[in-house]
Each structure stands twice: as structure tokens, then as C-alpha cells.
N, C-alpha and C positions, 0 to 999 in steps of 0.2 A: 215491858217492865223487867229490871233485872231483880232474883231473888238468889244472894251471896255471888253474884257476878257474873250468876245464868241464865242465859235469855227466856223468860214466859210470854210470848205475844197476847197481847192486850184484846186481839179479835177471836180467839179461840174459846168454845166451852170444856171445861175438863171435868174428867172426873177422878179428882183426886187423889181417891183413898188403892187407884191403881196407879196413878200416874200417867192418864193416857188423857189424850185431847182429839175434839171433830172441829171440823171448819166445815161451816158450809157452805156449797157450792153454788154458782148461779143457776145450774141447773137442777138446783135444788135437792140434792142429794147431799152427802158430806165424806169429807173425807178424814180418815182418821192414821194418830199414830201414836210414837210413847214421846212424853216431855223428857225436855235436860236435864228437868232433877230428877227426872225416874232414875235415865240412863247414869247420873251420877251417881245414885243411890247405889244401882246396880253394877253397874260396869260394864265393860265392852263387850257387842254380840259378835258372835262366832259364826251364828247361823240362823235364820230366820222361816218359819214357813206358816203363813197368812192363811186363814180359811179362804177354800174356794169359790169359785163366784158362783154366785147362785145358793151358797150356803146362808140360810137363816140362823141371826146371831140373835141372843138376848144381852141385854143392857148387864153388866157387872159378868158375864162372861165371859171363856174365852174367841178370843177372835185370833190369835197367832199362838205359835211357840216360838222359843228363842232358846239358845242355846247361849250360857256365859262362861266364866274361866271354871265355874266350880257345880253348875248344875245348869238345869234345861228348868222353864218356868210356862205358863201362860201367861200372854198379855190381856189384858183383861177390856172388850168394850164398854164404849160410853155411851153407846146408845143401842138399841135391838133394830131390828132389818135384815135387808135382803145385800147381799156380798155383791156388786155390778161388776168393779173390778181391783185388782192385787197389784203391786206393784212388784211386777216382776224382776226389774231391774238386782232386785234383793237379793235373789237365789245365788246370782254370781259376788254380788258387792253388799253381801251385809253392813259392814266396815258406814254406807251410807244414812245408817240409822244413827248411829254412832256421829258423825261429823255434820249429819246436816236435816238433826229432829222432825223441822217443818218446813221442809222443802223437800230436795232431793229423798230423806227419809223416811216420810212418810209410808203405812201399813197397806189400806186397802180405801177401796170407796162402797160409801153402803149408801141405801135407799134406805133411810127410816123408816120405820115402822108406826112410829107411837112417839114424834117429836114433841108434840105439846105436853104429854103425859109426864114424859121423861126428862125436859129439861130443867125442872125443878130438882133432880138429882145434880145438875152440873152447876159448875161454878163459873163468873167472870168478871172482868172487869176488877175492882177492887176487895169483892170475896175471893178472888182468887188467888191474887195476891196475900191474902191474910192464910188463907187455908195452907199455901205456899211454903210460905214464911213457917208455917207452924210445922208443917212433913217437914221441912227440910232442919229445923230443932231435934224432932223427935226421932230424926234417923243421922243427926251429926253430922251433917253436911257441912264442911267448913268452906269458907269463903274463899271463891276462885282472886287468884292474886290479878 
């Protein structure tokens, strides 16, 4: 789906109210990272460093730091678990989050912990879209030409 001309894939849960999405895996883990409205809302990273593997994450906290033109943030997780593994690729080519969210961009891969718990917090499909639509109102997000 696009929301103001920015791609949101339709197979992703997010959680919203940070702007971060999981996909999960066949090997049933999932993989996580920040959406294009986040990164539009935000702006370009500079610098990126992911919690390490093996680190246990909770749901609505941080899972990375990011560095942008005017301050350093947490990126916030979508789900809680065990950290497998980081997309290292980052450390040299942050610039990858940036140009390419749910692919090459992607954060880290976790083992859930508590998925059936938690995925009542996440959105998809066409709540997500709506949820979408309404972040990207409330943070003036205008529409990619």
C-alpha cells in the first residue's frame, strides 16, 4: 500500500505509534526495522547501532540507536525476545536504512518471546493503513510527488 506515495507493505505487523515493523520468518523468528513514514517523519540516519545478539528486548522499547542531522533517538521494538542476529552491513552503510526500509535496511532479527501476547499491540493489513494515514496527518507528512 502506498500512504502519501510511501511504500507500507501489506505483509508486515507494525507498531505504529514508533514506527517500526517485524516480518516474520520461515524460520519463525522475525525480522525487524523502522518504516518510510517513520524515516520520512525523521530524516536521514547518520549512524545506526542495534542491540546485540543475545540481548533480550521488551515490546515498545529500545532495540537500536540512530543518529540524525539534529539528535540521536531510540528506535523503539515491536515485539520483545531474544536478539539472533544484527544487520551488520549498517555500521559502514547506514545510508541502507534510509534507501531501502524493508529490505537491504532492515534492523535486527529476534526470537519472540510472547508473539501471541503481543500481536494484539501490532497493526496490519487495512488497520494499518488507517493507523498510517492518521501518523502521517498528525506529523504533516505531505505527499511524495
Amino acid at each position: 500500500m502506498l500512504i502519501h506515495g510511501i511504500l507500507i507493505p501489506d505483509d508486515l505487523f507494525y507498531l505504529v505509534e514508533h514506527q517500526t515493523w517485524a516480518r516474520q520468518l520461515q524460520e519463525g523468528g522475525f525480522r525487524l526495522g523502522i518504516t518510510a513514514l517513520g524515516l520520512k517523519a525523521s530524516g536521514e540516519i547518520y549512524m545506526c547501532r542495534p542491540k546485540s545478539v543475545g540481548a533480550d528486548l521488551a515490546q515498545g522499547r529500545a532495540m537500536a540507536v540512530v543518529e540524525l542531522a539534529k539528535s540521536i533517538v531510540s528506535v523503539k521494538t515491536p515485539l520483545s525476545g531474544r536478539v539472533m542476529r544484527v544487520n551488520e552491513a549498517l555500521e559502514e552503510r547506514p545510508e541502507l536504512i534510509w534507501q531501502d526500509p524493508y529490505g537491504q535496511g532492515w534492523l535486527l532479527d529476534l526470537q519472540a518471546s510472547d508473539w501471541k501476547g503481543e500481536q494484539a499491540a501490532l497493526v496490519s493489513g487495512e488497520a494499518a493503513r488507517q493507523s498510517m494515514e492518521h501518523y502521517a496527518w498528525l506529523n504533516q507528512i505531505q505527499p511524495q510527488a
